[in-house]
N, C-alpha and C positions, 0 to 999 in steps of 0.2 A: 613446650612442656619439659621438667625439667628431667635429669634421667633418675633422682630421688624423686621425684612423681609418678614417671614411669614403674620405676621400681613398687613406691608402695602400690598402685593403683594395681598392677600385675597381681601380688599377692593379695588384694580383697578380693579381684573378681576370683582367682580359683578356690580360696577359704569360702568366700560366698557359693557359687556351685556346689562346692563338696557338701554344704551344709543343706544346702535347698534339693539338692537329691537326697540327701537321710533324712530330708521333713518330710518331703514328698514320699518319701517310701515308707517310711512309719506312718504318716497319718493315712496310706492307704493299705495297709496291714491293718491296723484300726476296724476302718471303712471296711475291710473285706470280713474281719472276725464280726463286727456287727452286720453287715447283709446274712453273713452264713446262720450266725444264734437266728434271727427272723425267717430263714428258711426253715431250719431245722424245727421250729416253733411253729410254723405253717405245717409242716409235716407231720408233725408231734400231733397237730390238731385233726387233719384228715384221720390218722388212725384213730383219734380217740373218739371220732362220730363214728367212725365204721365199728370199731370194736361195740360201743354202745349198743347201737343200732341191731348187731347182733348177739349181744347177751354175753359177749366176753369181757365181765367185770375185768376179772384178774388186768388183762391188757388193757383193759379202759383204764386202770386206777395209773398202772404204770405211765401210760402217754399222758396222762394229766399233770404228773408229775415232771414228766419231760418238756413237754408242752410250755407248763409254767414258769420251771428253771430256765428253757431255752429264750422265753418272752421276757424273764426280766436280766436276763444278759444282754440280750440286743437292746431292749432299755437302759442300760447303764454305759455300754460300749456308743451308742446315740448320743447318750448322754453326755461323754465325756468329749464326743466331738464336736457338741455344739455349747463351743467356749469362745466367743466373743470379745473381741478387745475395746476394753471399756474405756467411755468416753469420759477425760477429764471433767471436773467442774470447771467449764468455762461461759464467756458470754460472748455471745456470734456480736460483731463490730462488721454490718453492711457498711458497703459504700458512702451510703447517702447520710449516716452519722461520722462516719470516720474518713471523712476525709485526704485530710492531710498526711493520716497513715497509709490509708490504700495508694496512695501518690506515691509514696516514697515505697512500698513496698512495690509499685507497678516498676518504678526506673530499676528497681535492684533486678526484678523477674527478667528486663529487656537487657540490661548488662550480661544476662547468662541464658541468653536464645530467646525469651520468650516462653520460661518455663512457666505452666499453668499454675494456680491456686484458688483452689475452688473458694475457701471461706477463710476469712481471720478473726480470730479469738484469742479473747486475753482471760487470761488464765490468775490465780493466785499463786504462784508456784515463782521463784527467783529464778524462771532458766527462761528458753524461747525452742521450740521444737518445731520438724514437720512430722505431719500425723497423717502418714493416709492411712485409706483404710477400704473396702469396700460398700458400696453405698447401703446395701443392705444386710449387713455385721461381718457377713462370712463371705457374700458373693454379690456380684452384679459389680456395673463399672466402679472402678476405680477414683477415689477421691481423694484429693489434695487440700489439708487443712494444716494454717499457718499459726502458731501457738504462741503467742508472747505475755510472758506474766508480768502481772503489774507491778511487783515487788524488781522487777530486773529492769522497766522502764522508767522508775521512781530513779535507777541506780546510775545509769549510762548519759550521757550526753547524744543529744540527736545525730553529731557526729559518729559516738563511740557505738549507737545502734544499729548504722551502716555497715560495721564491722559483723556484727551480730547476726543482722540477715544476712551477712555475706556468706559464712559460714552456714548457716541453715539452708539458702538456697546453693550450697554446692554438694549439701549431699541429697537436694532432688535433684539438680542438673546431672550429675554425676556416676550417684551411686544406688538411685530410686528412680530410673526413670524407665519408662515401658515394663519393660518384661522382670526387670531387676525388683519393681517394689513390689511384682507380684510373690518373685521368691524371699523378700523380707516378710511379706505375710505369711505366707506358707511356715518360715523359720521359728514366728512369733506365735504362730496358731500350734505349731510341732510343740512348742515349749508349753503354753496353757492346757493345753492337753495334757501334758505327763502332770502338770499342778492337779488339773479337776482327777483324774485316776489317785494319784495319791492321796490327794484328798476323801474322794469315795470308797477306797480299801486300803487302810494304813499298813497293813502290815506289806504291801506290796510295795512299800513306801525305800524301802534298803537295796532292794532289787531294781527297782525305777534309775534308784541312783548310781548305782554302779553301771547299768546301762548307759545313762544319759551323761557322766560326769564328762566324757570326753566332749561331747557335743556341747557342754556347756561352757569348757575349758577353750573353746574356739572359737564360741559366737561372744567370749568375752574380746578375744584376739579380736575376732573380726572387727568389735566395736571401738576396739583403743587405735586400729586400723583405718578406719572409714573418719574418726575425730582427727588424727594427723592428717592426714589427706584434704580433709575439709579445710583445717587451719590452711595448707600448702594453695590451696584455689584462691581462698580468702583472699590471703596476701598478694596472690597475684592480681587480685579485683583491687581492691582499696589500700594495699600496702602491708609492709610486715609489722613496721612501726604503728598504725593505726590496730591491727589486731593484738600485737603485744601488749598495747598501753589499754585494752579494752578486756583481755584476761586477767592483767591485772587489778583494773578497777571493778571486774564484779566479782573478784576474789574477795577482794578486801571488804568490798562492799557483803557480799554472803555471810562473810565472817563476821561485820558490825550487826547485820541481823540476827543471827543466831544464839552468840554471845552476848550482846547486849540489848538490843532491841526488843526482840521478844522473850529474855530471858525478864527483861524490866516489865514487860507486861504481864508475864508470868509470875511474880514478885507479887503481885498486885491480891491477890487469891484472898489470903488472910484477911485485908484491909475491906473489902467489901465484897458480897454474895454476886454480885456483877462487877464488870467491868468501868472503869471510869471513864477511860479514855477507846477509843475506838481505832483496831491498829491499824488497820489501809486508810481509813481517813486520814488519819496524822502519818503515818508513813513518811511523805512526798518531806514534811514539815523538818520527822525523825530523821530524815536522814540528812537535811542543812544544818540541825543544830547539836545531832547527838555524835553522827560521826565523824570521828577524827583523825585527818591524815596523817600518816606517819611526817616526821619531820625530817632535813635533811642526816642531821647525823644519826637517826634512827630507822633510815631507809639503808637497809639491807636485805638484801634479796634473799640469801641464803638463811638469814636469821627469822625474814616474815615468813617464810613456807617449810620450815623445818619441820621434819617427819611430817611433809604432804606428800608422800610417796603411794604413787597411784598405780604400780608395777600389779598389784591380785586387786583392780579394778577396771568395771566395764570403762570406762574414760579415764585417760591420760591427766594425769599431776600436771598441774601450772607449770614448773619448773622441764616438764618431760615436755610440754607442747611449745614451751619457749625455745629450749633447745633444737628441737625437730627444727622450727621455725629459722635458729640463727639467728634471731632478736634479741636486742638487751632489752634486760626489762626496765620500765621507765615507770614513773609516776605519772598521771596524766593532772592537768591540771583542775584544779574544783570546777563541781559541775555545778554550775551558778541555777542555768534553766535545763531540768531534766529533758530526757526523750517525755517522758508521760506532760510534764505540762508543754511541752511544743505540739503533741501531737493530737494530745487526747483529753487537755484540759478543760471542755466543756462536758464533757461524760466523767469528770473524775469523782464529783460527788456521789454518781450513780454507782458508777462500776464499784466505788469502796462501800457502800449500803452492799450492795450485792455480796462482797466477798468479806465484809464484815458479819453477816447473819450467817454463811456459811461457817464461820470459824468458830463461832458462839456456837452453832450447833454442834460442831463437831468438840467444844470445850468443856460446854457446859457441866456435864458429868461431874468432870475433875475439877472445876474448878472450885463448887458448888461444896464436893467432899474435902477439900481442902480448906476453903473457910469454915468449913463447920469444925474439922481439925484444929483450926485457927482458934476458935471460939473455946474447944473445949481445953486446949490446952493452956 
């Protein structure tokens, strides 16, 4: 290990600790203001039968009062502690359909001990994550779920996706494993909590944040921390050059979808009350014939990421993770057969049905108001 690995890995685990005891301590400050309003509320009630019972309106009216106030504090204090960390829209990919991925996701888990993964799913989303979580939202064992979207599979070469779970599986081997992902849950349940309270009393809303902003100034640290680190593992698994030329192909790649890709589908609104073409099915298609790699006199590194400065974000800028790295950045070559048709191109018609009726649904609205805008003007 190198002593720039030592080093950052030093500084995550005690930013981590410091952060996982102020979860831990506020969500049991929490827990303790909600048991006490439920005590108080149970007490509130004993007097308000005994008062009853003997003819003392006056004190019956007052504990009914108390009573009520004390019940729907612990109700909303409950409330605010059972915040759940919500599960992606994804599609569970067993064994016995996905072969070829669980293969290659098995040899990467035995390169880094034999780290478990409960389930894989692919996702809509241009990135690849691990998700655990506990089996039963907030408690019971612990589970390991492997997250790769089909928009960043359609993008990589099956080479370049070894890079990808290399990275993923170094911050379960590393920096989630046993006792560690229990205090990233703890971190992430501390944080949804402060959202549902301010959400529930807004005006508690300026107070929250003065409270919290430290905490949240550190678990941004922690995270641009835990992303160098992960590149630094990577590279030691499959090389620096294999991760470098794989940041930069789903950079570029992010960047043809966003801009162009779905900005052309978006384009589309006016010209019909639906949609003509359908984007995860052509996708795979969109990205052989629509994007275009920069050429060699127009490959500049400095010029393609200009003001990608990731310094007030939770993840590290291209340019900050190549540096850490000590990789030049390189162009990789055209990616002739994606990762998604090596691995998954018998489910591809499916999976894009699936995550093309999710996208309509979640478009439909807008799109709908916009051609009619289209029409009227």
């Amino acid at each position: 290990m190198s002593h720039v690995h030592s080093s950052l890995s030093a500084r995550r685990r005690a930013l981590a600790r410091r952060l996982t005891l102020r979860a831990a301590l506020s969500l049991g400050s929490v827990l303790a203001f909600a048991l006490g309003s439920a005590v108080a509320a149970l007490v509130a009630l004993g007097v308000l039968i005994d008062s009853a019972l003997a003819g003392r309106w006056g004190e019956t009216g007052l504990a009914l009062v108390l009573a009520t106030v004390a019940a729907l504090t612990a109700r909303t204090a409950f409330g605010w502690l059972h915040a759940p960390d919500a599960r992606p829209d994804a599609v569970h990919l067993p064994r016995r359909v996905a072969r070829s991925l669980h293969r290659k996701v098995d040899r990467m888990a035995e390169r880094f001990g034999g780290v478990r993964i409960d389930a894989v799913w692919v996702t809509g989303d241009m990135n690849a994550a691990i998700l655990q979580q506990p089996r039963w939202g907030l408690c019971g064992p612990m589970e390991t779920h492997l997250l790769i979207g089909l928009p960043l599979a359609h993008s990589v070469s099956h080479r370049q996706l070894s890079a990808v779970l290399a990275h993923e599986f170094a911050h379960l081997a590393v920096q989630r494993k046993g006792a560690a992902a229990w205090g990233r849950h703890l971190r992430s349940w501390w944080f949804r909590v402060v959202d549902r309270c301010a959400e529930s009393l807004p005006l508690l809303g300026p107070l929250l944040d003065r409270l919290t902003v430290g905490d949240l100034v550190a678990a941004m640290q922690l995270s641009r921390l835990e992303e160098f680190e992960a590149d630094e593992i990577a590279a030691q698994m499959v090389g620096s050059g294999l991760v470098a030329e794989t940041l930069v192909e789903v950079a570029l790649k992010e960047r043809f979808l966003m801009e162009d890709y779905w900005r052309g589908v978006m384009e589309r609104t006016e010209a019909a009350p639906s949609p003509t073409i359908r984007p995860y099915r052509d996708m795979g298609h969109g990205m052989i014939a629509g994007f275009r790699r920069p050429s060699e006199h127009e490959w500049g590194f400095d010029s393609l990421f200009e003001g990608d400065d990731g310094a007030f974000e939770p993840h590290p800028s291209i340019p900050e993770r190549l540096a850490a790295l000590g990789a030049v950045p390189v162009l990789g070559s055209v990616v002739e057969h994606s990762a998604a048709v090596r691995l998954l191109a018998p489910l591809l018609p499916s999976l894009s049905r699936v995550f093309d009726r999710i996208w309509w649904a979640q478009v439909r609205p807008s799109w709908r108001e916009r051609y009619r805008y289209g029409l009227s003007g």
